[in-house]
GULUMSE-91138 format. One line per 8 residues: their letters; for each residue x, y, z of C-alpha. Coordinates in Angstrom, 3 decimals, m for minus. Layout:
residues N
a = X Y Z  ...
***
This chain:
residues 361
xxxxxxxx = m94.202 112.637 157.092  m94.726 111.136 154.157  m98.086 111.638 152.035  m99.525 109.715 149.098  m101.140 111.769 146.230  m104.447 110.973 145.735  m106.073 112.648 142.597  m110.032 112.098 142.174
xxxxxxxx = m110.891 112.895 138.633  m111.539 110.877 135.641  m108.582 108.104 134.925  m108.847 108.240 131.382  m109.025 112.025 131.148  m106.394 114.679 129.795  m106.109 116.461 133.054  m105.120 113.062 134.652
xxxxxxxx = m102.897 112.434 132.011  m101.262 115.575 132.445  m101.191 115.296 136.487  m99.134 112.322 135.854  m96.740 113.449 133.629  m95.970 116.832 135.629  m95.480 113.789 139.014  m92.817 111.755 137.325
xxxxxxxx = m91.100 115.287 135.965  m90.748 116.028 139.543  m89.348 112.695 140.457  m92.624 112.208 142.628  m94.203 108.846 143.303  m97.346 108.496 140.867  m100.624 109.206 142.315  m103.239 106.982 143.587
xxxxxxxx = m106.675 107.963 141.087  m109.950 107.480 142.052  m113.088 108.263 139.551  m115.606 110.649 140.856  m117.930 108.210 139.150  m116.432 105.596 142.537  m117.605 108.616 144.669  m120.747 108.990 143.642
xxxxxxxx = m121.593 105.244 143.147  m120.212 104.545 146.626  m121.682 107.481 148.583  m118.092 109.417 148.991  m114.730 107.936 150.045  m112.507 108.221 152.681  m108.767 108.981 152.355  m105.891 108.213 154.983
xxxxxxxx = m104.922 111.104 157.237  m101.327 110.901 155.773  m102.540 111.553 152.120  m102.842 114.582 149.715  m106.207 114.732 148.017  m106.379 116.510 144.588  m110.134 117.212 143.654  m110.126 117.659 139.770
xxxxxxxx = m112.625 118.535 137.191  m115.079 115.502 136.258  m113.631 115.951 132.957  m115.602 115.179 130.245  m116.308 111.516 130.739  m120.105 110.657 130.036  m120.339 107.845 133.363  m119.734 110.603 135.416
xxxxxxxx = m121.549 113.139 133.291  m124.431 110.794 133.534  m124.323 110.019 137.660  m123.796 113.905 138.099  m126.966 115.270 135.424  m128.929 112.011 134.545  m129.413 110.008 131.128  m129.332 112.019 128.053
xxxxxxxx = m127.093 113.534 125.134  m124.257 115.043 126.808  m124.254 118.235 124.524  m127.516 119.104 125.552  m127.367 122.387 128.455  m129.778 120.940 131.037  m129.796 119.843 134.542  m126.732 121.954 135.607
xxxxxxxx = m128.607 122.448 138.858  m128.397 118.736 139.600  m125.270 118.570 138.134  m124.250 121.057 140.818  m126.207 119.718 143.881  m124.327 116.194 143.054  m120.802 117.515 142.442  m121.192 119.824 145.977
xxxxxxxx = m122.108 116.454 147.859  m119.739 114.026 145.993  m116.679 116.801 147.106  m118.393 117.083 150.535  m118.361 113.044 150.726  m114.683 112.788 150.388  m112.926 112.720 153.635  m109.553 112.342 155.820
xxxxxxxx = m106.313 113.739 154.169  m105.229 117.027 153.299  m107.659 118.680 150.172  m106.037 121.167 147.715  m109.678 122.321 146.838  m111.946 122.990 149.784  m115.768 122.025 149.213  m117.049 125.078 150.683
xxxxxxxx = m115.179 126.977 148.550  m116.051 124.425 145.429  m119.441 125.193 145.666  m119.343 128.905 145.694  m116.853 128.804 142.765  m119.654 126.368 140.737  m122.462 129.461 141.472  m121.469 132.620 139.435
xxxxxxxx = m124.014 134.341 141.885  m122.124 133.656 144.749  m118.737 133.722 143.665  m119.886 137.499 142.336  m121.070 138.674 145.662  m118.136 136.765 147.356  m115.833 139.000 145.330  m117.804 142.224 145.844
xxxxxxxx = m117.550 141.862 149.574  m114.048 141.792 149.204  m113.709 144.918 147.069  m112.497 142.945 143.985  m113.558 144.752 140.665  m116.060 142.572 138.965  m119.158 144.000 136.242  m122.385 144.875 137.831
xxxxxxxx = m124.867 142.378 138.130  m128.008 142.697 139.222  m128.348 138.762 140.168  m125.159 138.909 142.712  m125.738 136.604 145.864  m128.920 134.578 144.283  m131.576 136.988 142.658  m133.602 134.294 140.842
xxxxxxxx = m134.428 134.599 137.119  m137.286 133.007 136.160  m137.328 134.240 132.264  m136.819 136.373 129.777  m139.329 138.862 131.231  m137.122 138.662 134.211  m134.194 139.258 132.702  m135.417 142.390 130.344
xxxxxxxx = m136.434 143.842 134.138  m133.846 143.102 135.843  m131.594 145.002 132.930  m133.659 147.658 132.819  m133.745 148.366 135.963  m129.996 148.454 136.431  m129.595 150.552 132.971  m127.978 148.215 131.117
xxxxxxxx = m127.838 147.832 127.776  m125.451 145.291 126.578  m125.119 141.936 128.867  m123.963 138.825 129.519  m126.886 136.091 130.688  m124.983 132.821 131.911  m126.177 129.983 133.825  m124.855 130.028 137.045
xxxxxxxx = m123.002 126.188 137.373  m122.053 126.320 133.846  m118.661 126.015 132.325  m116.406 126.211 129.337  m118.740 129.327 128.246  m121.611 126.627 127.856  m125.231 128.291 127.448  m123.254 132.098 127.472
xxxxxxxx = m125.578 134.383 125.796  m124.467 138.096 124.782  m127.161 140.354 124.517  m127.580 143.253 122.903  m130.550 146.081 122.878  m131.066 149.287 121.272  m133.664 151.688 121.187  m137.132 150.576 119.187
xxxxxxxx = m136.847 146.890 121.009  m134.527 146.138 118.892  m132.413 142.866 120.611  m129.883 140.649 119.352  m127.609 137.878 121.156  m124.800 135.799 120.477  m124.354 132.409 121.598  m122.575 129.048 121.328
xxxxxxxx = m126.012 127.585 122.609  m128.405 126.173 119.760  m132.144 126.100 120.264  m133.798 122.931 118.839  m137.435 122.085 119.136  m137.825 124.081 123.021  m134.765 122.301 124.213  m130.717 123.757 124.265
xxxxxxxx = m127.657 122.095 122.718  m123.686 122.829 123.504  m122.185 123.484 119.926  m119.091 124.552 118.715  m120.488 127.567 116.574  m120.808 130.618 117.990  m124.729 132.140 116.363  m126.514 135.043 116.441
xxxxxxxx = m130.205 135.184 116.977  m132.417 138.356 116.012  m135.194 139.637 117.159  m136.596 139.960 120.847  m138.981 136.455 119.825  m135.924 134.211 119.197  m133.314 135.795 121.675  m136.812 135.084 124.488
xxxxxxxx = m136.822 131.366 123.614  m133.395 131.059 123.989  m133.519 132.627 127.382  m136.949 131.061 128.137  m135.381 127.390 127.223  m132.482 128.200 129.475  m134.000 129.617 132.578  m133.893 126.732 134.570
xxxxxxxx = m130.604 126.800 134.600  m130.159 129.226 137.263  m128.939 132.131 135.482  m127.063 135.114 136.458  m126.926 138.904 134.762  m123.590 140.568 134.123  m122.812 143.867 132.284  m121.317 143.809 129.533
xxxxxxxx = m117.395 144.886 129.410  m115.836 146.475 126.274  m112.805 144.802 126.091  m109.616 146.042 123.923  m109.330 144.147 120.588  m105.648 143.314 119.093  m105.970 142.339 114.962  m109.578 142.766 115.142
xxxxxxxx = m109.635 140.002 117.647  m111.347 140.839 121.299  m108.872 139.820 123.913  m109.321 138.922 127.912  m106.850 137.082 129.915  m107.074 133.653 131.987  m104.624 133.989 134.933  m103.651 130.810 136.984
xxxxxxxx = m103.019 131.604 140.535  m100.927 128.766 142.977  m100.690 128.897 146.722  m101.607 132.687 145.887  m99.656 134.145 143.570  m100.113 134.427 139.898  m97.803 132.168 137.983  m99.581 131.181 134.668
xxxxxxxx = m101.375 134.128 132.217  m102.714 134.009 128.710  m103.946 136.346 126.251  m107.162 134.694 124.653  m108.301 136.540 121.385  m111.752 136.081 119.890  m114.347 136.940 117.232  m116.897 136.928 119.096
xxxxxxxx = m117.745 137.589 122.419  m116.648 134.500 124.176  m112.925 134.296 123.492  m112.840 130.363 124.847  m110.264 128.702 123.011  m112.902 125.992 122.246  m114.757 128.419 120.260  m112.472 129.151 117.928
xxxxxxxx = m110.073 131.362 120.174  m106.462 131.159 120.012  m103.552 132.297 122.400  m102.466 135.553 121.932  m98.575 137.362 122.552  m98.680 137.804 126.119  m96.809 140.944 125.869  m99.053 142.549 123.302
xxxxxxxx = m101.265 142.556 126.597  m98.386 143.891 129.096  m97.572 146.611 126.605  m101.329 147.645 126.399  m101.232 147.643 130.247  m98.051 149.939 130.502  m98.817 152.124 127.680  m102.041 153.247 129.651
xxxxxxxx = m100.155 153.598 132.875  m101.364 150.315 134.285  m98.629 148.025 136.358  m98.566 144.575 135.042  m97.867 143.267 138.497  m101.169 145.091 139.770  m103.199 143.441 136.939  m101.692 140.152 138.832
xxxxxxxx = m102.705 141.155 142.180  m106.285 141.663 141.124  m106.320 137.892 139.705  m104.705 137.462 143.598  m106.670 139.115 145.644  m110.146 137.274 143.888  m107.941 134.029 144.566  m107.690 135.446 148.550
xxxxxxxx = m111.347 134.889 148.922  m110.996 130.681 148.170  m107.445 130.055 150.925  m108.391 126.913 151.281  m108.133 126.267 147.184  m104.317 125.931 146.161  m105.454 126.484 142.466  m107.716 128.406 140.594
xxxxxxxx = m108.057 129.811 137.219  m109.344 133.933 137.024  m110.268 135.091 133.851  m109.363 138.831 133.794  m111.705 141.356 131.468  m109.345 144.219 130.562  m111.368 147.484 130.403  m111.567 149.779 126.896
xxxxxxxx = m107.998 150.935 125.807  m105.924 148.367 129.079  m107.342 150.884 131.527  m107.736 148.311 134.016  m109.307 144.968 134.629  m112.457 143.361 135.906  m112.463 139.817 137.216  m115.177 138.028 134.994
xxxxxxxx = m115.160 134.557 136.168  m113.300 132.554 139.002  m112.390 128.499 138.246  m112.488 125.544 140.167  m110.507 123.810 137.402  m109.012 126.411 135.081  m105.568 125.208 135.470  m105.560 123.021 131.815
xxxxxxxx = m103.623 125.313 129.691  m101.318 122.877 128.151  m97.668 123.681 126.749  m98.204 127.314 128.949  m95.088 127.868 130.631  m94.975 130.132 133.415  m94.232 133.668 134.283  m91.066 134.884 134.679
xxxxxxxx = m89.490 134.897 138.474  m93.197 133.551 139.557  m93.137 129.755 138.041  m89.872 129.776 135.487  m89.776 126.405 133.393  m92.636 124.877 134.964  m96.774 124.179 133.367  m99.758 124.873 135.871
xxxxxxxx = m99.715 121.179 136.940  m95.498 121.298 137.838  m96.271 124.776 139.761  m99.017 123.246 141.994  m96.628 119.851 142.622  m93.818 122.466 143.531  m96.245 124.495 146.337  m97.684 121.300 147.515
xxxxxxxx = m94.854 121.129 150.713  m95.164 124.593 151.539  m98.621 125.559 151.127  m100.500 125.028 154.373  m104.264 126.349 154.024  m105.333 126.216 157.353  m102.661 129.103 157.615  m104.091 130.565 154.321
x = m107.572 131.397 156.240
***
């Protein structure tokens, strides 16, 4: 049987761009794109029972950034629970053919809560977090509690339907009240902006009306890892699991915190990483499998993106994060004897004829 590829996404986006390219590499026939911004407008759409439907990001494109948050400056951090109400229904709304990216599973990988607890029930190393499955932070009073409580120190605060390390604070505390945080996330006049420049803020005042402004966000708590650092840099990994196995990994090195590659981090030598792993008597192929196994709880996703948190030293590895859309690592080629010669996009046109995820659950 033949299927048409149907990608809904944003047509003038990178990702589409890039969807493309990897189709006619393959020989494929090009895709058929529809803009989520048709979805939404039109109340969802309806596919033929013969065709492949590839849900990608919304990109950044600010008609659909406006139908999924509202009106407003699209580097401000606000309305990410709309945002994620809208995106849940739009994916719900789209129906017939065969989806690589199931909505169930969309909308637990677009709530950091639930994706957390989803991963502790399956036994899949993750930091502590005393927010896991929903526990609703109201502010910074809430959050100092909630830390407290579970002893910890150093944090992570992150709204739960965020991306692209958007409205990330690190916090610190010490003895005396003494607090500090780090953030790409700029305060101006009560309200919170998306910048490019990771800051620090001082003092348990500021670091509150950062927190304060960003509480309706829906945030959730994580502990604080101590990651490894290679040339000063503090490195994590982003590992790109297809049809369930780990094809795609990068070392991301950072000054600060957040090692996004957006905020000024840059690709690393993957084997600096491997080496680290071996040299503390950690198999490289069972730092995979972790990235696998958090992939195992989404079967009915072909793609998604883990981001890996290596402990103190490449003792082992948490699983920080787990993406709907964290397959745009241009120029990455894959790893060896999983996806030789191919990018993230070719691997996931290569599984599309064997992957079958009603088997998968």
């Amino acid at each position: 049987m033949t299927r048409e590829l149907v990608v809904i996404g944003d047509p003038t986006g990178r990702r589409t761009q890039l969807i493309r390219d990897a189709l006619k590499r393959s020989g494929q026939p090009e895709a058929r794109i529809i803009s989520w911004g048709q979805v939404l407008n039109d109340g969802g759409v309806e596919a033929s029972p013969t065709d492949t439907v590839w849900l990608d990001s919304p990109g950044d494109s600010a008609d659909i950034d406006r139908l999924l948050r509202g009106p407003g400056d699209q580097t401000r951090i606000g309305n990410g629970p709309r945002w994620y109400q809208r995106f849940c229904d739009a994916a719900s709304s789209v129906l017939g053919g065969r989806l690589l990216s199931d909505p169930a599973d969309i909308a637990i990988l677009f709530d950091k809560r639930l994706c957390h607890d989803d991963l502790t029930r399956a036994s899949v190393p993750v930091p502590a977090s005393p927010t896991s499955g929903g526990e609703a932070v109201a502010d910074w009073a809430d959050v100092r509690r909630l830390t407290s409580d579970a002893g910890m120190r150093r944090f992570f605060v992150k709204p739960a339907h965020g991306s692209s390390a958007a409205g990330v604070v690190a916090v610190e505390t010490a003895s005396g009240g003494r607090v500090q945080a780090r953030s790409s996330a700029e305060l101006c006049d009560g309200r919170t902006y998306n910048s490019l420049r990771v800051r620090t803020y001082r003092g348990e005042r500021d670091v509150a009306s950062l927190i304060d402004a960003l509480a309706p966000e829906n945030l959730h708590i994580e502990a604080w890892i101590p990651k490894p650092t290679v040339g000063g840099r503090s490195a994590d990994l982003r590992v790109v699991v297809v049809a369930g196995v780990a094809t795609h990994a990068v070392l991301r090195l950072g000054v600060s915190p957040m090692t996004n590659l957006h905020l000024g981090g840059t690709r690393g030598d993957l084997t600096v990483a491997v080496n680290g792993f071996r040299r503390a008597g950690v198999d490289w192929d069972g730092v995979l499998g972790v990235a696998e196994d958090a992939a195992t709880c989404f079967p009915r996703t072909l793609c998604v993106g883990v981001d890996l948190l290596p402990t103190s030293g490449w003792r082992g590895v948490v699983v920080g994060e787990v993406n709907a859309f964290g397959d745009l690592l241009p120029g990455l080629a894959g790893l060896p004897g999983r996806a030789d010669g191919l990018d993230t996009y070719d691997a996931q046109i290569a599984a599309l004829d064997g992957w079958r995820c009603d088997d998968a659950a």
